[in-house]
BAFI-3210 file (N, C-alpha, C; in Angstrom, 3 decimals, decimal comma, padded with zeros to 6 digits):
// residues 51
n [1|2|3|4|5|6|7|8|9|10|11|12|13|14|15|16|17|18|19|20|21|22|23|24|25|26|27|28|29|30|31|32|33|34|35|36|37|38|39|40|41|42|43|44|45|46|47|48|49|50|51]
n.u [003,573|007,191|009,890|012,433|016,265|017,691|015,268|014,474|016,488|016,053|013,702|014,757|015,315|017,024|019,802|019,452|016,899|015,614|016,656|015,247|012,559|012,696|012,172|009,916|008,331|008,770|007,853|005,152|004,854|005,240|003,587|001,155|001,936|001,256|-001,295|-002,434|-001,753|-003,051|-005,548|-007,296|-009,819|-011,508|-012,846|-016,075|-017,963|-016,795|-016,655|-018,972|-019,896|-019,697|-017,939]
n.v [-009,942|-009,236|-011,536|-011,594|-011,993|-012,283|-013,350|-015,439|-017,081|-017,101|-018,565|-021,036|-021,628|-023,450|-021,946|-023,535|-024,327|-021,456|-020,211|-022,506|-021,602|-019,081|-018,984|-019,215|-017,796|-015,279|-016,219|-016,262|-013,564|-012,514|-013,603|-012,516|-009,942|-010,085|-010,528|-008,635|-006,648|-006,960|-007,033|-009,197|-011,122|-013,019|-016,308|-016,164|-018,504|-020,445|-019,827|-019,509|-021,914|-022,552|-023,904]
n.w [017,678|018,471|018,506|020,293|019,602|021,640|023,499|022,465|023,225|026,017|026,263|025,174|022,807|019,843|018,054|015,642|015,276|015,484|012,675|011,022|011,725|010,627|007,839|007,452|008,886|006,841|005,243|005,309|005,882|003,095|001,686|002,737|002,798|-000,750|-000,672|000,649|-001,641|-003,690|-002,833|-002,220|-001,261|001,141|000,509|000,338|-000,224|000,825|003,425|004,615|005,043|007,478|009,225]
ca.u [004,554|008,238|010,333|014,506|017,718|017,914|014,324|014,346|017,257|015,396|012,969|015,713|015,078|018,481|020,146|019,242|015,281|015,272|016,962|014,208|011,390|012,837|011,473|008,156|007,696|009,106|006,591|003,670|005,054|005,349|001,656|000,061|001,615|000,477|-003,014|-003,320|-001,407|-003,886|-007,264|-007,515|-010,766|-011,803|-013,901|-017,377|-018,926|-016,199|-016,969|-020,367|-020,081|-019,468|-016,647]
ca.v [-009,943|-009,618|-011,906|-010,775|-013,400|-012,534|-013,471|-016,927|-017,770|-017,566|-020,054|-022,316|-021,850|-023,401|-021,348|-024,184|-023,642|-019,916|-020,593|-022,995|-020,705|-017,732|-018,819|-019,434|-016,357|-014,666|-016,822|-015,725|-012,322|-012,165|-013,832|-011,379|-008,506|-009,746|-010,454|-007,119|-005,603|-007,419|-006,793|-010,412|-011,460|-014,434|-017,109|-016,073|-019,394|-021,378|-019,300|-019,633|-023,161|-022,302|-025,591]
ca.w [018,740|018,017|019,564|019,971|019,970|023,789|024,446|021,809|023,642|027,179|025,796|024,897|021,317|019,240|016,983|013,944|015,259|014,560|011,148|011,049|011,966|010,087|006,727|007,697|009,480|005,906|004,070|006,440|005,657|002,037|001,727|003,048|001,726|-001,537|-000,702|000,870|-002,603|-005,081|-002,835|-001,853|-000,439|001,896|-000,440|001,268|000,282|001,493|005,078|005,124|005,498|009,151|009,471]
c.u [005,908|008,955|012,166|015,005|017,564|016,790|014,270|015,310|017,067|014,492|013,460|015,794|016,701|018,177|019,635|017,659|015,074|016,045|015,920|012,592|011,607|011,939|010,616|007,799|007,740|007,921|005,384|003,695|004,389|003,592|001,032|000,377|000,997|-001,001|-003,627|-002,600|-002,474|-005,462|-007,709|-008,775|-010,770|-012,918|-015,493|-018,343|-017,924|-016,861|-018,188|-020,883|-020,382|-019,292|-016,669]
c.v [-010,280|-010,184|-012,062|-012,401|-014,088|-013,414|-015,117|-017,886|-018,601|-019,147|-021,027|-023,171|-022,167|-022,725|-022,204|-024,360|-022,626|-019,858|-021,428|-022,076|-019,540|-017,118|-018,658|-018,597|-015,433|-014,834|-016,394|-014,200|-011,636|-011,993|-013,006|-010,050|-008,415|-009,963|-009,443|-006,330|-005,776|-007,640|-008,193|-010,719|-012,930|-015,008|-017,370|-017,641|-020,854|-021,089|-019,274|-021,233|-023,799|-023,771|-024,899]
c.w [018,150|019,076|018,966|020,001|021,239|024,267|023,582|022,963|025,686|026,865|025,583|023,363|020,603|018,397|016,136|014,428|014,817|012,754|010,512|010,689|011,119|008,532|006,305|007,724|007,800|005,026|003,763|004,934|004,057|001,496|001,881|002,553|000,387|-001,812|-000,347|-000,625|-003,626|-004,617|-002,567|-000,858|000,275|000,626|000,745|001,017|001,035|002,951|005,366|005,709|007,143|009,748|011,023]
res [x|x|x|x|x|x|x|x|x|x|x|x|x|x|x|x|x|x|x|x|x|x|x|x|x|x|x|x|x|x|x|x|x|x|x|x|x|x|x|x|x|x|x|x|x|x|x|x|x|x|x]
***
């Protein structure tokens, strides 16, 4: 879900929150493109643990 200026600003999101939040989201971003570029699996015996 993308969320605009207009619609942060409904929420009552400050400008120095989305400067805040911006990096993260980038961080997210980056992460995952390179786990999907380099074939990145889940650690199946970590997940079997079923935490």
């Amino acid at each position: 879900m993308s969320i605009t200026r207009t619609r942060a600003s409904a929420l009552a999101l400050a400008r120095a929150g989305l400067l805040l939040a911006a990096p993260v989201a980038a961080f997210f971003n980056m992460t995952s493109r390179l786990a999907s570029a380099s074939d990145m699996r889940p650690n199946v015996e970590y997940h079997a643990h079923a935490r």
